[in-house]
N, C-alpha and C positions, 0 to 999 in steps of 0.2 A: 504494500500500500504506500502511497505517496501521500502527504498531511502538506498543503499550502495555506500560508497565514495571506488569508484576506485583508484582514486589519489585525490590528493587534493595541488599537486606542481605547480611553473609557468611554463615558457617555459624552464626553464634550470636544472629542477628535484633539489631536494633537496635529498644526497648531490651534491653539485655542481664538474666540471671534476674541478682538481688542485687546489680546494680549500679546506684551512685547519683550517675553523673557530671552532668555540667551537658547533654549532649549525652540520653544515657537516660532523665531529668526532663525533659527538655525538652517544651514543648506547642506547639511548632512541629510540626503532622504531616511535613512534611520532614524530620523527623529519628527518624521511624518506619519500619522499610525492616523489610519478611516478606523471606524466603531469594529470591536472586535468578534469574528469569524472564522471558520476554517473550511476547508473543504478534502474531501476524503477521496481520492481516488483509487480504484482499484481495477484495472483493465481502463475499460469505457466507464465503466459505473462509479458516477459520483454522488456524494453524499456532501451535503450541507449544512453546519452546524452553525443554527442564527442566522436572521437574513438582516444582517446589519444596517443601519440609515443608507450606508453606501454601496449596495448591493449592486447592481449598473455599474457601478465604477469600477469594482472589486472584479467583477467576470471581466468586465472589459480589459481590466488592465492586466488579468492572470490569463485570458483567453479561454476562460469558461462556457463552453459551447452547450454544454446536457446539466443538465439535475432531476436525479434518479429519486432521490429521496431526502426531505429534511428532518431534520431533531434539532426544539428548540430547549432552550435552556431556561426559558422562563419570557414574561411577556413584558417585560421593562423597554420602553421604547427604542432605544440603542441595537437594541438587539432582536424588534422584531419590524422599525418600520420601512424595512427592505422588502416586506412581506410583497406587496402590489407589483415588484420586477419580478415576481415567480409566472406572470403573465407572457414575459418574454418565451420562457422555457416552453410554455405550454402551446405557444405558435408553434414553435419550434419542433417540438416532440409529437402534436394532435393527440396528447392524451392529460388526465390528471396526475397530478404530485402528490404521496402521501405526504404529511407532515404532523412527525410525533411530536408527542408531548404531554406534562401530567395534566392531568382533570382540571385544574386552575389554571394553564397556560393553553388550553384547547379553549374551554370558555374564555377565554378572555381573548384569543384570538376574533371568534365568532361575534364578542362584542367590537372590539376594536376595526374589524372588517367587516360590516354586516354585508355591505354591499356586495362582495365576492360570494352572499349566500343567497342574494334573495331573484327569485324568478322574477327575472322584468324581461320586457321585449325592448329590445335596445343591439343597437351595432358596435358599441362600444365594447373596447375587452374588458375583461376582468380576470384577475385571479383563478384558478380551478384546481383544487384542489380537495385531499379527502384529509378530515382531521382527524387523528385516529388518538382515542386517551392511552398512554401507556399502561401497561398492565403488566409488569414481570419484564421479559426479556424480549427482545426486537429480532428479528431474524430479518436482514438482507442482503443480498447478497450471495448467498451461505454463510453468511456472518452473524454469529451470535452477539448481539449488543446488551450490555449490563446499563441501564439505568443507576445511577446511585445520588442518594440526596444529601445535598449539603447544606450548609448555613449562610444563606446574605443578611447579616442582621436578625432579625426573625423571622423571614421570610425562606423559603424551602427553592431550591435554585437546583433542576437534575444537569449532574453529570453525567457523563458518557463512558463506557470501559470496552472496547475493543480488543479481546485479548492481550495482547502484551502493550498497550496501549490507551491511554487515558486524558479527554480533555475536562479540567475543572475551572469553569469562570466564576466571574464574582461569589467569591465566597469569604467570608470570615472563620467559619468555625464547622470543622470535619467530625461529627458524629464516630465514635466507635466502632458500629459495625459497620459503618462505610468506609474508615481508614482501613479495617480488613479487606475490603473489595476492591481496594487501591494497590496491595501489596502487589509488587512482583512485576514491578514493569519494566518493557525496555525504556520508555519513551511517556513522560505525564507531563501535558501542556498544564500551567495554572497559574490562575491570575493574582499580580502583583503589583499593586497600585503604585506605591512611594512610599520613602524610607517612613514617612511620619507618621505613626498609627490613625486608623480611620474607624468610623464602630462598624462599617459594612465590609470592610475587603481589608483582606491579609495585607501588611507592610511585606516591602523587602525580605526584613529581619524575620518576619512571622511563618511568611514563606519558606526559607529558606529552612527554619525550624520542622516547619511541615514534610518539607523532602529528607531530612535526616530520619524521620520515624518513615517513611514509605520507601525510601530507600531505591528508587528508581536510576535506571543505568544511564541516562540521560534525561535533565528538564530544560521546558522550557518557557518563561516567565512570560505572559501578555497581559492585556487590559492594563496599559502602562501609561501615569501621565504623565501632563508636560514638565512636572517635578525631576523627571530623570532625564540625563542624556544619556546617549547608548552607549559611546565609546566609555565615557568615564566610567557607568554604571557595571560594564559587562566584566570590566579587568578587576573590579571588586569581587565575583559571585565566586564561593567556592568550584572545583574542578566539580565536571559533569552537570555546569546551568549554566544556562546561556539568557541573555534576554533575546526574542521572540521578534521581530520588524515584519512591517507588510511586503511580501513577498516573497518570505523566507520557504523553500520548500525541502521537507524531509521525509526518508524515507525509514519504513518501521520492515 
């Protein structure tokens, strides 16, 4: 499988609107991150996790041609109002998209898009898609997918677990039996806001704590803001973490 970072910014994209720090100026494109995404390719068949604000941009600029299937991660707008470019795909393909998700992030899909549900007579596109509530484990591909739940603040945010393979965004705090569903990987994308504690998303530091009890053969750090710059940031992280930039592609 091949894992390309779409974005790898928070909800407010790095550079940030009216801000003029040394990181937002910067002309290092590593320090450019659209709302953060991945996409999973395995042959032809890709898989997309979040359809981030800059969904359009994101295929355009990695040359994203198909999406076979999405899994979202929760319905916080960053991360799903990319949703209305899954109309491109469906010109493209002449069929519908499933797109998973828990029971809180399907309904809230259906609210936040009604319009992609409702029977009108109209030439205009929309959206077509099937929303399916997770329930246990994903099968596609021939891939078995783990769901697992973490902590954004109080709010419940699924991760994703791809056998040797794991992406975890906005989280603060990893539950115990889903630190067990984490064990054992080659490769655990997870997000890492800035050095400065936050009450929703792991610091650097916090992170970095996190990968020493999961113990994964390589990470890598996204959902990054304009707090960090790449180069200074990345020669700090212990051997085996990297920070994560939009169009980084890896293979697992």
């Amino acid at each position: 499988m091949k894992i390309t970072f779409l974005g790898t910014g928070t909800s407010y994209g790095v550079p940030m609107v009216g801000c003029e720090c040394r990181v937002c100026t910067s002309d290092n494109p590593k320090n450019s991150r659209t709302r953060s995404s991945i996409i999973i390719s395995d042959g032809e068949y890709n898989i997309l996790i979040d359809a981030a604000t800059e969904l359009r941009i994101q295929c355009l600029k990695n040359s994203v041609k198909r999406l076979d299937a999405v899994l979202l991660t929760h319905s916080h707008a960053d991360h799903v109002l990319g949703f209305d470019d899954l109309r491109h795909f469906n010109r493209i393909q002449k069929t519908n998209i499933p797109v998973y998700g828990s029971a809180e992030t399907v309904n809230s899909i259906y609210r936040m898009f009604s319009y992609a549900f409702r029977e009108v007579s109209s030439n205009g596109s929309k959206p077509k898609v099937t929303l399916i509530p997770i329930d246990g484990t994903i099968n596609l591909s021939g891939k078995e997918i783990i769901p697992v739940d973490v902590m954004h603040g109080q709010e419940k945010v699924t991760a994703y677990r791809f056998d040797k393979f794991a992406y975890v965004t906005d989280v603060s705090q990893i539950p115990q039996d889903s630190v067990e569903k984490l064990m054992g990987l080659d490769i655990l994308i997870i997000a890492a806001l800035r050095n400065r504690p936050h009450e929703k998303h792991l610091s650097i530091e916090q992170a970095i704590s996190v990968v020493s009890k999961l113990k994964p053969k390589q990470t890598f750090f996204t959902h990054i803001a304009h707090d960090i710059e790449h180069e200074e940031t990345d020669k700090t992280l212990p051997a085996g973490i990297k920070l994560a930039y939009d169009g980084l592609s890896v293979e697992v």
